[in-house]
PyMOL commands that place a pseudoatom at each C-alpha (Angstrom):
pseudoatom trace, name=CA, resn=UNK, resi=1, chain=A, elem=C, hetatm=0, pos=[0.000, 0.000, 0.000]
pseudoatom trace, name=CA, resn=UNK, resi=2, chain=A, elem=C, hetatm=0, pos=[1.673, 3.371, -0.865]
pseudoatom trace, name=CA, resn=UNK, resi=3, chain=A, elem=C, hetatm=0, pos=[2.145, 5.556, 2.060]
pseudoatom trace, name=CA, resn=UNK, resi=4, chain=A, elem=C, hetatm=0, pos=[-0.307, 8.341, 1.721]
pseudoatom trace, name=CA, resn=UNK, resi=5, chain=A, elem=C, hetatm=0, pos=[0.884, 10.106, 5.471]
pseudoatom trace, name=CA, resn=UNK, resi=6, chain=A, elem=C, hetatm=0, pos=[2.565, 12.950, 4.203]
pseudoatom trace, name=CA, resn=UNK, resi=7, chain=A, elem=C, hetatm=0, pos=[0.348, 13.776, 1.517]
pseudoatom trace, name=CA, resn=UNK, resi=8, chain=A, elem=C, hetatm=0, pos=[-1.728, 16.896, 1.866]
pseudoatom trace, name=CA, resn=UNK, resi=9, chain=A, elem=C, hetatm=0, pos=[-5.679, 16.525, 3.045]
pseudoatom trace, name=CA, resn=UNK, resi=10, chain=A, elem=C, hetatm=0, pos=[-7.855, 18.278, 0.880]
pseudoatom trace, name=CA, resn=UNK, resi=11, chain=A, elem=C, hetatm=0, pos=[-11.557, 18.142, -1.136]
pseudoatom trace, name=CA, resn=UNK, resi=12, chain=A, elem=C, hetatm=0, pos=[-11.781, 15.177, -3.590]
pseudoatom trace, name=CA, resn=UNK, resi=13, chain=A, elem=C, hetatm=0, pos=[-14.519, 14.333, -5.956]
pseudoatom trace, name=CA, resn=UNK, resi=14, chain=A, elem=C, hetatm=0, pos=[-14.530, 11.491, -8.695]
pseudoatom trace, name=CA, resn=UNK, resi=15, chain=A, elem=C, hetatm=0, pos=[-17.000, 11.381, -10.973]
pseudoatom trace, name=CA, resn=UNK, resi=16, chain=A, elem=C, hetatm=0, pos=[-17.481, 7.949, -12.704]
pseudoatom trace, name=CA, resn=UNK, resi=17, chain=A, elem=C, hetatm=0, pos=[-20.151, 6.330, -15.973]
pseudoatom trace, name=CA, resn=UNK, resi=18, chain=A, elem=C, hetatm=0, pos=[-21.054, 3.035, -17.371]
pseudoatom trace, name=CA, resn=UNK, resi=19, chain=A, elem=C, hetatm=0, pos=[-24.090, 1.825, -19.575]
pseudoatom trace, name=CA, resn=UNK, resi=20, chain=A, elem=C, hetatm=0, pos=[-25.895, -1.562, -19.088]
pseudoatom trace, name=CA, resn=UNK, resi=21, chain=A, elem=C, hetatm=0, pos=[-27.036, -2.794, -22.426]
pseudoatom trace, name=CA, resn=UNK, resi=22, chain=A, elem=C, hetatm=0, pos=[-30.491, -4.884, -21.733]
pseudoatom trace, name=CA, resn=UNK, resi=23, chain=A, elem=C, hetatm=0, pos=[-32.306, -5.646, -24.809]
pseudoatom trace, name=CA, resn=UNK, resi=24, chain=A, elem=C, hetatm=0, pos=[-35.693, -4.387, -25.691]
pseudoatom trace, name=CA, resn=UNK, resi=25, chain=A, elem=C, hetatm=0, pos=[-38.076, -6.546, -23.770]
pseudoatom trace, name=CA, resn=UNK, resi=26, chain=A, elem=C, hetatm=0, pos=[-35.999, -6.097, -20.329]
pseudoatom trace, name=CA, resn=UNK, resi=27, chain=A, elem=C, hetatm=0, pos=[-35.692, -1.974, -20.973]
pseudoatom trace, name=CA, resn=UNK, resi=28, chain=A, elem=C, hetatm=0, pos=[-39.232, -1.572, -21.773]
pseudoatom trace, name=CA, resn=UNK, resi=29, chain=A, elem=C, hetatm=0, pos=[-40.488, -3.973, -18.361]
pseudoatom trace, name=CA, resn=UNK, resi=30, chain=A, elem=C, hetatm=0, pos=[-37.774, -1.720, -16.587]
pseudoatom trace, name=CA, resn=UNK, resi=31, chain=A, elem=C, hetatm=0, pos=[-38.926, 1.372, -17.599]
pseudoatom trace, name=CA, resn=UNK, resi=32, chain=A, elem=C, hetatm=0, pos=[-42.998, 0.794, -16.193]
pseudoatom trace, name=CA, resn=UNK, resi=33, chain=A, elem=C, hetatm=0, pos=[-41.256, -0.882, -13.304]
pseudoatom trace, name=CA, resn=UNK, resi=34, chain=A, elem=C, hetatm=0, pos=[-42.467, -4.467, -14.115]
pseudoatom trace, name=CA, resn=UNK, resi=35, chain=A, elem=C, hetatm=0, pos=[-39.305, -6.669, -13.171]
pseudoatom trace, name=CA, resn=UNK, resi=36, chain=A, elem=C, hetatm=0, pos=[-40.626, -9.340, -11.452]
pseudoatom trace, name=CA, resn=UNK, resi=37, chain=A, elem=C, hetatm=0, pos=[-37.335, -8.955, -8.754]
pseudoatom trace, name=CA, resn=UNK, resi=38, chain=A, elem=C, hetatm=0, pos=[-38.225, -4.989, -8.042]
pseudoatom trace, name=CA, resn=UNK, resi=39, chain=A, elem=C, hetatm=0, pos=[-37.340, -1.558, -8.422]
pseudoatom trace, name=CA, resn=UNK, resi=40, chain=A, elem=C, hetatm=0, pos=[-34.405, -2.474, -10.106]
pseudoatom trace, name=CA, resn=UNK, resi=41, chain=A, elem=C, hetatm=0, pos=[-32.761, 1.022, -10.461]
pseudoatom trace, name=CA, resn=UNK, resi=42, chain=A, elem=C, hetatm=0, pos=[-33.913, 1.685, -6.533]
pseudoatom trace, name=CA, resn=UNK, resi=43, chain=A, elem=C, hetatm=0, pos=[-31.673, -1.783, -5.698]
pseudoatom trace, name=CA, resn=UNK, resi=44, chain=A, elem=C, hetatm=0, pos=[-28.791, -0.725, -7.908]
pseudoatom trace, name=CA, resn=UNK, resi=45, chain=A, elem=C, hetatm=0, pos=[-28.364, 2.474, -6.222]
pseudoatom trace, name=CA, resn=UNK, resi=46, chain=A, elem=C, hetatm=0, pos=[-28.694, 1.074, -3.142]
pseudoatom trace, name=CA, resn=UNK, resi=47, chain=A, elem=C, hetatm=0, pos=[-25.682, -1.788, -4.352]
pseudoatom trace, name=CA, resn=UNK, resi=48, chain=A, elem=C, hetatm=0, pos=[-23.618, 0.803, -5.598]
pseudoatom trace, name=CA, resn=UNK, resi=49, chain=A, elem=C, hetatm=0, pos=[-23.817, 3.129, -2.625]
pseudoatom trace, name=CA, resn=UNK, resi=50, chain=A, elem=C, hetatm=0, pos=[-22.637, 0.125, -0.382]
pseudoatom trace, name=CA, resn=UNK, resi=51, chain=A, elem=C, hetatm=0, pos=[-20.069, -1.033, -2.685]
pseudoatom trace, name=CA, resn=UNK, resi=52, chain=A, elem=C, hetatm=0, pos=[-18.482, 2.230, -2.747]
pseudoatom trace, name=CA, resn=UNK, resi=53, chain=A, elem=C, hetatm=0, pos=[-18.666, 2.297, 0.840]
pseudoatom trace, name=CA, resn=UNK, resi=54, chain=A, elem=C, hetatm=0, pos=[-16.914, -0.695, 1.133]
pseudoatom trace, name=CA, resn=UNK, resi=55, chain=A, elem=C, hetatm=0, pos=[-13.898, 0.086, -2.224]
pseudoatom trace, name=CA, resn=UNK, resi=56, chain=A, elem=C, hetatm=0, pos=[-10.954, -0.165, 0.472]
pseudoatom trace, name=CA, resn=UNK, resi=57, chain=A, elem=C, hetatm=0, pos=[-12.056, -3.530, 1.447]
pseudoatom trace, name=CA, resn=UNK, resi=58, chain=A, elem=C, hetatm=0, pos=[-12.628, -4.884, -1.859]
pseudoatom trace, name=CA, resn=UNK, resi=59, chain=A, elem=C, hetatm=0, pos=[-9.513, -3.574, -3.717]
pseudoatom trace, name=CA, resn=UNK, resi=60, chain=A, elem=C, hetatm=0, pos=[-6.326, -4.968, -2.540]
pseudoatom trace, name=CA, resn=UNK, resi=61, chain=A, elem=C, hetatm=0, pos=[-3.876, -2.210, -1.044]
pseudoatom trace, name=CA, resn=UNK, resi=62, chain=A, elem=C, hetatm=0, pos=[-6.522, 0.293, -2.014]
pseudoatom trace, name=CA, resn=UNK, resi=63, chain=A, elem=C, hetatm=0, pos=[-6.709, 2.906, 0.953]
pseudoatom trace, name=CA, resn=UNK, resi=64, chain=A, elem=C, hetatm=0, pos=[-9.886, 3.096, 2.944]
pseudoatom trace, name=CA, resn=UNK, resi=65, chain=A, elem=C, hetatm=0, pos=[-11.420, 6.691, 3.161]
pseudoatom trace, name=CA, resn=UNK, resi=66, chain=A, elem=C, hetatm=0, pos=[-14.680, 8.173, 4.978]
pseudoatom trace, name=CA, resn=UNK, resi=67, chain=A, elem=C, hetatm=0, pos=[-16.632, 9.230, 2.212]
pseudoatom trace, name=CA, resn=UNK, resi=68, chain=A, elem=C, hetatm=0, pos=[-18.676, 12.253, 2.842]
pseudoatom trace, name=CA, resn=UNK, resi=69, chain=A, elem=C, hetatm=0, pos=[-20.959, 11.640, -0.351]
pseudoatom trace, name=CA, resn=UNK, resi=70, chain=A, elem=C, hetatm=0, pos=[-22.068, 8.950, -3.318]
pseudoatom trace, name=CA, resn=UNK, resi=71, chain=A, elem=C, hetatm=0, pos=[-24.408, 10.115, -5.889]
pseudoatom trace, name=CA, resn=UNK, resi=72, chain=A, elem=C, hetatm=0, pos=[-25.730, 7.601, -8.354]
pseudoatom trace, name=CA, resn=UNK, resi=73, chain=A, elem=C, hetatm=0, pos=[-28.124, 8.405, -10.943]
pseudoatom trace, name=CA, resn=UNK, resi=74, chain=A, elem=C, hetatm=0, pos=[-29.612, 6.903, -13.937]
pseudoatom trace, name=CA, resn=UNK, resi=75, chain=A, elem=C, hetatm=0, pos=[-30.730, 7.787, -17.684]
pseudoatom trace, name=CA, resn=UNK, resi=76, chain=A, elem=C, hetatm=0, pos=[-32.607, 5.437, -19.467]
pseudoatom trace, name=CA, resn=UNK, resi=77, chain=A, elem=C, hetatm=0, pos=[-31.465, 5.455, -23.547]
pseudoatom trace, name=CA, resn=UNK, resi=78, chain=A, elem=C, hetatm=0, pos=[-34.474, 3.995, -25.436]
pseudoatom trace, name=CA, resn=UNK, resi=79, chain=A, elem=C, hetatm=0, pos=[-32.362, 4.263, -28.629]
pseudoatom trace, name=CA, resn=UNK, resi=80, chain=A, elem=C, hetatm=0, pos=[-29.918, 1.572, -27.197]
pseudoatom trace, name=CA, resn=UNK, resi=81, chain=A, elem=C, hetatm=0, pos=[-32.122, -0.277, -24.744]
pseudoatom trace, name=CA, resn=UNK, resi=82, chain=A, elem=C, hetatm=0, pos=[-29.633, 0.930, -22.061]
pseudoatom trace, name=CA, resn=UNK, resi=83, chain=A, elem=C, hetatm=0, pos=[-29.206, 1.859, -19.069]
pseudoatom trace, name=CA, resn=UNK, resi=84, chain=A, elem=C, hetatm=0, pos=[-26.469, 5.035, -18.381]
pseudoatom trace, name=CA, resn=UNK, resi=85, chain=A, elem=C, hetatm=0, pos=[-25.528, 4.869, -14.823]
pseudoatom trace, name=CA, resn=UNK, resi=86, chain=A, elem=C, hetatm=0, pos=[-23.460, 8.165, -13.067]
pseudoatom trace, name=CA, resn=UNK, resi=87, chain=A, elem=C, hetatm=0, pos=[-21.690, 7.625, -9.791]
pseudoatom trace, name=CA, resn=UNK, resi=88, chain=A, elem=C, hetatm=0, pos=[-20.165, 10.739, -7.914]
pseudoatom trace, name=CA, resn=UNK, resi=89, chain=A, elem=C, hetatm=0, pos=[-18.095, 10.581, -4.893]
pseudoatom trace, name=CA, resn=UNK, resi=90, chain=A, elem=C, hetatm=0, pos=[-16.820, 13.009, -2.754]
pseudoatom trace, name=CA, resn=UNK, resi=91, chain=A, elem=C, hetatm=0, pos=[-14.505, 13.415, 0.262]
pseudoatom trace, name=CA, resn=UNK, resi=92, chain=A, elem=C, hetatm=0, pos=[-11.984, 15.236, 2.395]
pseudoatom trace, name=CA, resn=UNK, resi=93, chain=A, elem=C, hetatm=0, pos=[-9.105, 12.932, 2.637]
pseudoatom trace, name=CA, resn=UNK, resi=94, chain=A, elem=C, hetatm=0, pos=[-5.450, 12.347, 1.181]
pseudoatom trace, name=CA, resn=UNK, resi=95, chain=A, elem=C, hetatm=0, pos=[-6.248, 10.342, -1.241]
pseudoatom trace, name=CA, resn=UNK, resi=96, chain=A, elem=C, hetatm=0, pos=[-8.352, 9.975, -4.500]
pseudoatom trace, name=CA, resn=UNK, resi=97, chain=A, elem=C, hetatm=0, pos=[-12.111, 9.022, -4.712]
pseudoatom trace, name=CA, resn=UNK, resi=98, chain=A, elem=C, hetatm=0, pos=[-11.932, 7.503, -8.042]
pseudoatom trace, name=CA, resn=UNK, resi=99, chain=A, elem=C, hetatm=0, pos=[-11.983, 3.756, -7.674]
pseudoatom trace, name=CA, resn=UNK, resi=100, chain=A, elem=C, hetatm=0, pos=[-15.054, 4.724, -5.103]
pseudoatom trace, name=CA, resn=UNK, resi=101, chain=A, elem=C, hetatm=0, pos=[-16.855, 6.119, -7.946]
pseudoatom trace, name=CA, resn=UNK, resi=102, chain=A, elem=C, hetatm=0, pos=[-15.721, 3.388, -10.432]
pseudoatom trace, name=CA, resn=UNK, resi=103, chain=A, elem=C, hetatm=0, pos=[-16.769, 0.846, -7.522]
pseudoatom trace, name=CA, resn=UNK, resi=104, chain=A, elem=C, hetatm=0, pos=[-20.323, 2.232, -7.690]
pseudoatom trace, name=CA, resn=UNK, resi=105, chain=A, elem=C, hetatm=0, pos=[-20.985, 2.447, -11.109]
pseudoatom trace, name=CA, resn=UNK, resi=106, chain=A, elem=C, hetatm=0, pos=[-19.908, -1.559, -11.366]
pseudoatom trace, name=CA, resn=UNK, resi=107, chain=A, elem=C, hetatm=0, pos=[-21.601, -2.631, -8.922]
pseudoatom trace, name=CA, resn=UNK, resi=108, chain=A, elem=C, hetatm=0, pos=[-24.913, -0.861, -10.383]
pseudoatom trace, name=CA, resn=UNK, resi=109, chain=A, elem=C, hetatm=0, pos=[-24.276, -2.283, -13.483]
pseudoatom trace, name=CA, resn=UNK, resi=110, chain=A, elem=C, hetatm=0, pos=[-23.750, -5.564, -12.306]
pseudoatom trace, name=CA, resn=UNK, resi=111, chain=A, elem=C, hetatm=0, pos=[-27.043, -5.393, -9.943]
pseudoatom trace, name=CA, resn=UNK, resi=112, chain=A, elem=C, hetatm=0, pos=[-28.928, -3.998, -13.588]
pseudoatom trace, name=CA, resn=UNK, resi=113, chain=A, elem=C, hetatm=0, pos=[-27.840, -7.571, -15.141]
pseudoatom trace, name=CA, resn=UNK, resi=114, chain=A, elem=C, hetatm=0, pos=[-28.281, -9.630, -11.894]
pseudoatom trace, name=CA, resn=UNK, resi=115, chain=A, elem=C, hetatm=0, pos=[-32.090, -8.470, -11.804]
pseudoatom trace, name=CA, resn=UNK, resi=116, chain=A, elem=C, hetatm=0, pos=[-32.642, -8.697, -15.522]
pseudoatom trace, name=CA, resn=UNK, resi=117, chain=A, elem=C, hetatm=0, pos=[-30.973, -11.785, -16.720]
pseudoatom trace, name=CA, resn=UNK, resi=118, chain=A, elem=C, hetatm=0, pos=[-33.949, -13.586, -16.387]
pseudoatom trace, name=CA, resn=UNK, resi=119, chain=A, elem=C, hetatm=0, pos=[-35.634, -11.958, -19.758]
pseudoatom trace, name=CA, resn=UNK, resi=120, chain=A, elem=C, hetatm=0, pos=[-32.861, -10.757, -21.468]
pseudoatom trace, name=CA, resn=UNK, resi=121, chain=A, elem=C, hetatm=0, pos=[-29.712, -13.322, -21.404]
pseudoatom trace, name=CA, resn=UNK, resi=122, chain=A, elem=C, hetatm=0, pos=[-27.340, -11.174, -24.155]
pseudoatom trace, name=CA, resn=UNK, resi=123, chain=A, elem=C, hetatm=0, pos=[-26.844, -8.547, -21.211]
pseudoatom trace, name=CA, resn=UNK, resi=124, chain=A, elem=C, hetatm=0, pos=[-23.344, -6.198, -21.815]
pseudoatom trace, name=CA, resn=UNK, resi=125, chain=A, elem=C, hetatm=0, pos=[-22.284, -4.129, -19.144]
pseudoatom trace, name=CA, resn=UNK, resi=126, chain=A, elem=C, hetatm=0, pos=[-19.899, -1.616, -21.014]
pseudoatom trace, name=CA, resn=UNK, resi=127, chain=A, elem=C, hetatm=0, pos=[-18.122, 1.797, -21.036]
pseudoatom trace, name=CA, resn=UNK, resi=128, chain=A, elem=C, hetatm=0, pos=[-17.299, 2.061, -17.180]
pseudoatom trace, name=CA, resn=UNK, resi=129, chain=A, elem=C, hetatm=0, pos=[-15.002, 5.235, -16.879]
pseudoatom trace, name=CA, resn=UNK, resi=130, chain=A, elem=C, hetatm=0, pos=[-13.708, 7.876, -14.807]
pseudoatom trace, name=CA, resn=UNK, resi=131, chain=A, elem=C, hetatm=0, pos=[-15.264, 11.309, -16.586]
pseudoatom trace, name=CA, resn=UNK, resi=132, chain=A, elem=C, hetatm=0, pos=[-13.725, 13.736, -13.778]
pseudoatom trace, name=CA, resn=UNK, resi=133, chain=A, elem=C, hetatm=0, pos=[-11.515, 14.149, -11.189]
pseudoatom trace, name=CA, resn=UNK, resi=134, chain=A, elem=C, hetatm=0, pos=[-10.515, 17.258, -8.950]
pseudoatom trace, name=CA, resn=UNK, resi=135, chain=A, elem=C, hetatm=0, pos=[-8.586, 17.691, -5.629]
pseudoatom trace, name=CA, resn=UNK, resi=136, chain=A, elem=C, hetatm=0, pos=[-5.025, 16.409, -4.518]
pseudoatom trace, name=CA, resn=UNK, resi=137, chain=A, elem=C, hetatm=0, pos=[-1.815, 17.456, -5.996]
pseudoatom trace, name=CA, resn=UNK, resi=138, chain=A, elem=C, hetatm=0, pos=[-2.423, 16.422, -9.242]
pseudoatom trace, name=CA, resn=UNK, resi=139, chain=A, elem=C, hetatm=0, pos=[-5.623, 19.106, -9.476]
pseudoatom trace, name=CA, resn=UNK, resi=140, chain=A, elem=C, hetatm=0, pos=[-8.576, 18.770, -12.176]
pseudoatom trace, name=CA, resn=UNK, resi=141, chain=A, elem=C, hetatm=0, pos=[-8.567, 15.844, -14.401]
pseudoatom trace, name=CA, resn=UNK, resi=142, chain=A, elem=C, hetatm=0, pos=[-12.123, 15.481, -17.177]
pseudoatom trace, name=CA, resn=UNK, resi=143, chain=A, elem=C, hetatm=0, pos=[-12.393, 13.293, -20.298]
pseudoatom trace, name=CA, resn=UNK, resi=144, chain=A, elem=C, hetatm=0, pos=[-11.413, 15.088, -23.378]
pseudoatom trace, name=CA, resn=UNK, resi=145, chain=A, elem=C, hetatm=0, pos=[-13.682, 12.244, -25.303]
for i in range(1, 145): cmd.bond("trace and resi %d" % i, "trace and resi %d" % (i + 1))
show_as sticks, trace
zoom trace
């Protein structure tokens, strides 16, 4: 684990995307909230909030931070039968909230598939990216694509 004790505290925020690809029949059942498992996008968040809560413990030598907030919010695409999920972190800390944010948005993703995969089997969970970054040292990062 790199030693993080001399670094500087100061405000971090990560903000992190992905799409779930679902297939017609699962997007549409989604959208009017007729998965038989639940409010799938109310689970996901839910999944994603704890998984980012939880980043240091899943991610070897990945430091473990207080995080002070986790956003996640979802646009449906009815042009791709996808799901866009957006995961933003924040916290006051040494260290990065990236992989917090990137932690979110996969779990989500993978909770989307988990409570769809029993109507729609050709499932692709794709595109999960860092899109911003600010705080630290290394100052304001965004994706120039």
């Amino acid at each position: 684990m790199v030693d993080i004790s001399s670094k500087a505290m100061s405000q971090r925020e990560a903000v992190a995307s992905g799409q779930v690809i679902i297939g017609p029949d699962a997007f549409n059942l989604l959208v009017d909230s007729k998965i038989s498992k639940g409010d799938v996008l109310a689970v996901a968040r839910i999944a994603g909030i704890m998984a980012a809560k939880k980043t240091g413990s899943l991610i070897p030598l990945c430091h473990t931070l207080t995080l002070q907030n986790i956003e996640i919010d979802f646009t449906p695409n009815a042009e791709k039968n996808a799901i866009e999920i957006f995961a933003r972190a924040k916290a006051k800390g040494s260290t990065g909230v990236e992989m917090e944010a990137l932690t979110a948005v996969s779990i989500a993703a993978l909770t989307v598939y988990d409570m769809c995969k029993s109507i729609e089997k050709n499932i692709i969970i794709e595109k999960i990216q860092l899109d911003y970054k600010t705080g630290g040292k290394s100052g304001t990062w965004k994706r120039k694509i």
